[in-house]
C-alpha positions as CSV (number, residue, x, y, z in Angstrom):
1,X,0.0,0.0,0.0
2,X,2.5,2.5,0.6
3,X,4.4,1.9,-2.6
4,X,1.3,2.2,-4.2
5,X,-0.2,4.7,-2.8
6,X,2.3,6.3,-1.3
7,X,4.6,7.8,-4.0
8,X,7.6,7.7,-1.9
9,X,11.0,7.4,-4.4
10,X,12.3,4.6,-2.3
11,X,10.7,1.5,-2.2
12,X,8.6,0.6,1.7
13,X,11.0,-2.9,2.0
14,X,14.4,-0.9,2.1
15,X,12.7,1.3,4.8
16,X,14.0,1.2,8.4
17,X,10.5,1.0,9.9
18,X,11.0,3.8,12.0
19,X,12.4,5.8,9.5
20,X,10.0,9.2,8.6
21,X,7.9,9.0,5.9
22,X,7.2,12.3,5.8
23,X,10.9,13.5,5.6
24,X,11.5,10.7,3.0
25,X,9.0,12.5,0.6
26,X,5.3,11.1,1.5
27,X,2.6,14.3,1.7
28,X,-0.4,14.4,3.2
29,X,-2.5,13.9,0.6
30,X,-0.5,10.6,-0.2
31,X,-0.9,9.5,3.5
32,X,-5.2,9.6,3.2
33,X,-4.1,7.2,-0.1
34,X,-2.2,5.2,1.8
35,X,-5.0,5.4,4.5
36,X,-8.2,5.0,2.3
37,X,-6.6,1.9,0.6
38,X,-5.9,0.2,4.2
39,X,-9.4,0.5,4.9
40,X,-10.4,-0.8,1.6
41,X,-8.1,-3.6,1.4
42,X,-8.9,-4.5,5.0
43,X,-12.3,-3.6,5.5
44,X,-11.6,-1.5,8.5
45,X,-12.2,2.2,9.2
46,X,-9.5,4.5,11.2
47,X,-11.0,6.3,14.2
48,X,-10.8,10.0,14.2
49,X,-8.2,10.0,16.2
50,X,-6.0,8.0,14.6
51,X,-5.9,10.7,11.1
52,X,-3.0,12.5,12.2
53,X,0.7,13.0,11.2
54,X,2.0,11.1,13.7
55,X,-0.4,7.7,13.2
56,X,1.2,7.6,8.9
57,X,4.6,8.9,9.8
58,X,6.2,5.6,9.8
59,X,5.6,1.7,8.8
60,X,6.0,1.1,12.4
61,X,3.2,3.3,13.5
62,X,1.2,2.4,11.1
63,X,1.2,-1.0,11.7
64,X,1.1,-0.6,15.5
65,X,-2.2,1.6,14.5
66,X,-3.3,-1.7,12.6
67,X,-2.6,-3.7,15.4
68,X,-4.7,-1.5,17.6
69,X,-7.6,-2.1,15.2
70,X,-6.9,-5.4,14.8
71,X,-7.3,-5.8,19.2
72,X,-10.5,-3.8,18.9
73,X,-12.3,-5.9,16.0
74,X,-11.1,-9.2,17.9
């Protein structure tokens, strides 16, 4: 999804997942891609408070904000 959606000129799998997305070159309107694809893809919905920088700035946080959803849904 994020080298999809994403548009980031180096690809997610040679990422640290910590490193910053946003310095790397992801905006925001290619972080509500990225966002709007996961919920497709995974038929799940973010909570308000989940849509901010910090929740998209890296893979790790965005799979720990997966994880969350995943807990919830369970």
């Amino acid at each position: 999804m994020i080298d999809e959606h994403g548009r980031l000129p180096t690809p997610a799998r040679l990422l640290s997942p910590n490193a910053d997305l946003y310095e790397i070159g992801l905006t925001s309107f290619a972080a509500v891609e990225v966002m709007l694809a996961l919920e497709e893809a995974l038929g799940l919905q973010f909570p308000e408070r989940m849509l901010r920088r910090q929740s998209f700035g890296s893979i790790a946080s965005i799979v720990a904000c997966l994880r969350q959803l995943e807990r919830k849904a369970a």
